[in-house]
GUMI-862923 format. One record per residue (C-alpha): residue in three letters; x negated, y negated, z. Coordinates in steps of 0.5 Angstrom, whole numbers, padded with zeros to 4 digits. Layout:
N
<Ala,<X,Y,Z>>
...
This chain:
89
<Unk,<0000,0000,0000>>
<Unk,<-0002,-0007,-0001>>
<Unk,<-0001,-0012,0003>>
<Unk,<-0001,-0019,0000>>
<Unk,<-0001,-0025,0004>>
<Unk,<0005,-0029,0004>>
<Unk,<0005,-0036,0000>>
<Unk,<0009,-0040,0005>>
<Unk,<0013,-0042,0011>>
<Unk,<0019,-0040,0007>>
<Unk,<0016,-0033,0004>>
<Unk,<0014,-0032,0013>>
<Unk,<0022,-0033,0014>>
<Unk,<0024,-0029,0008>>
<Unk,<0019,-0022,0010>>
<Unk,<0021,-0023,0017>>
<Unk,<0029,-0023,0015>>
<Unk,<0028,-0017,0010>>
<Unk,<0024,-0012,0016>>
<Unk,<0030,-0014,0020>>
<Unk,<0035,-0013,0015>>
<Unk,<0031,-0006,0012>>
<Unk,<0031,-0005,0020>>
<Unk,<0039,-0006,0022>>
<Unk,<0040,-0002,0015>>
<Unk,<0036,0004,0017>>
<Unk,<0040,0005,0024>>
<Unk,<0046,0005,0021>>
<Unk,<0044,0011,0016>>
<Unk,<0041,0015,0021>>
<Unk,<0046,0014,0025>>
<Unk,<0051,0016,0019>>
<Unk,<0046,0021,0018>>
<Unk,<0047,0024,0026>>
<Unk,<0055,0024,0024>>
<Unk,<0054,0028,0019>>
<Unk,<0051,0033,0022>>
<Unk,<0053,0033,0028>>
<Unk,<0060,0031,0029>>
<Unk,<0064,0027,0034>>
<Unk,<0058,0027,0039>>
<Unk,<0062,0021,0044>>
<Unk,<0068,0021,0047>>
<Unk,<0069,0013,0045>>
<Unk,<0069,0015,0036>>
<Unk,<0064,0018,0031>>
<Unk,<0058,0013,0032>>
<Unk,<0054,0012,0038>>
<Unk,<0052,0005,0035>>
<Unk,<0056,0000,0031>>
<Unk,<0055,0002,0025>>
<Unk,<0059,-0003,0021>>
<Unk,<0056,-0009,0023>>
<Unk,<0049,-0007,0023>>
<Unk,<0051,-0006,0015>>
<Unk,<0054,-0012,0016>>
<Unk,<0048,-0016,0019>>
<Unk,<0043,-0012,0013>>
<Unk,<0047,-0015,0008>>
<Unk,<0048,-0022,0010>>
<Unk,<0040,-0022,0012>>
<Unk,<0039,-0020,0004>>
<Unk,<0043,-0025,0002>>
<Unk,<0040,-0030,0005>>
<Unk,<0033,-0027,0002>>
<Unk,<0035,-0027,-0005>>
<Unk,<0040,-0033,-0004>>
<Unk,<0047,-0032,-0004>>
<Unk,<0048,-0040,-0007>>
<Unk,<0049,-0039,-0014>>
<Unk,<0057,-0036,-0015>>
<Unk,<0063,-0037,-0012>>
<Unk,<0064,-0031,-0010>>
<Unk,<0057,-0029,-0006>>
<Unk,<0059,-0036,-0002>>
<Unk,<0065,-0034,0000>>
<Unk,<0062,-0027,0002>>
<Unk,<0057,-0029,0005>>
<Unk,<0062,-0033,0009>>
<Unk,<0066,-0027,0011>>
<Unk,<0059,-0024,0013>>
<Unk,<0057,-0030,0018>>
<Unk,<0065,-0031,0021>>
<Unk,<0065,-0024,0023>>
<Unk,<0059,-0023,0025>>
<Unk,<0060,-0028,0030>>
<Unk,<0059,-0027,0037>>
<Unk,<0056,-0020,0035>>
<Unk,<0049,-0020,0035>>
C-alpha cells in the first residue's frame, strides 16, 4: 500500500471522514453478517447495535466526502440523513 501524504487541510477532513465512514459501515456489516449466521441473539430485536443508522451515518459522512452539492436530489437526501441522524451519534 502506498501511503501519500495529503495535500491540504481540506484532504485531512475528507480522509479522517472516510476512515470514520469505512468504520461505521464496517460495524453495520459485521453485525448484519452475525445475524445472518446466527440469528436473533438478544431479546430486544435482531441486531446487537443500531444497524440503520451506522449505515446512515456512513452514507451521510461519504456524501460529504464526494460533496453532496450539486442536484437537488442529493440536498435533499443528505437533509433527511443529518435531520434523522440528529441526536443520535
Amino acid at each position: 500500500m502506498i501511503d501519500i501524504p495529503p495535500e491540504n487541510d481540506a484532504e485531512v477532513k475528507n480522509r479522517d471522514l472516510a476512515i470514520a465512514a469505512a468504520s461505521q459501515a464496517a460495524d453495520a456489516c459485521a453485525e448484519l453478517l452475525r445475524f445472518a449466521r446466527e440469528g436473533d441473539g438478544v431479546m430486544t430485536g435482531p441486531f446487537t447495535t443500531e444497524v440503520v443508522e451506522q449505515l446512515l451515518d456512513a452514507a451521510k459522512m461519504a456524501m460529504e466526502v464526494e460533496g453532496w452539492q450539486g442536484s437537488e436530489e442529493r440536498t435533499q437526501v443528505y437533509g433527511a440523513l443529518v435531520k434523522f441522524l440528529e441526536g443520535w451519534a
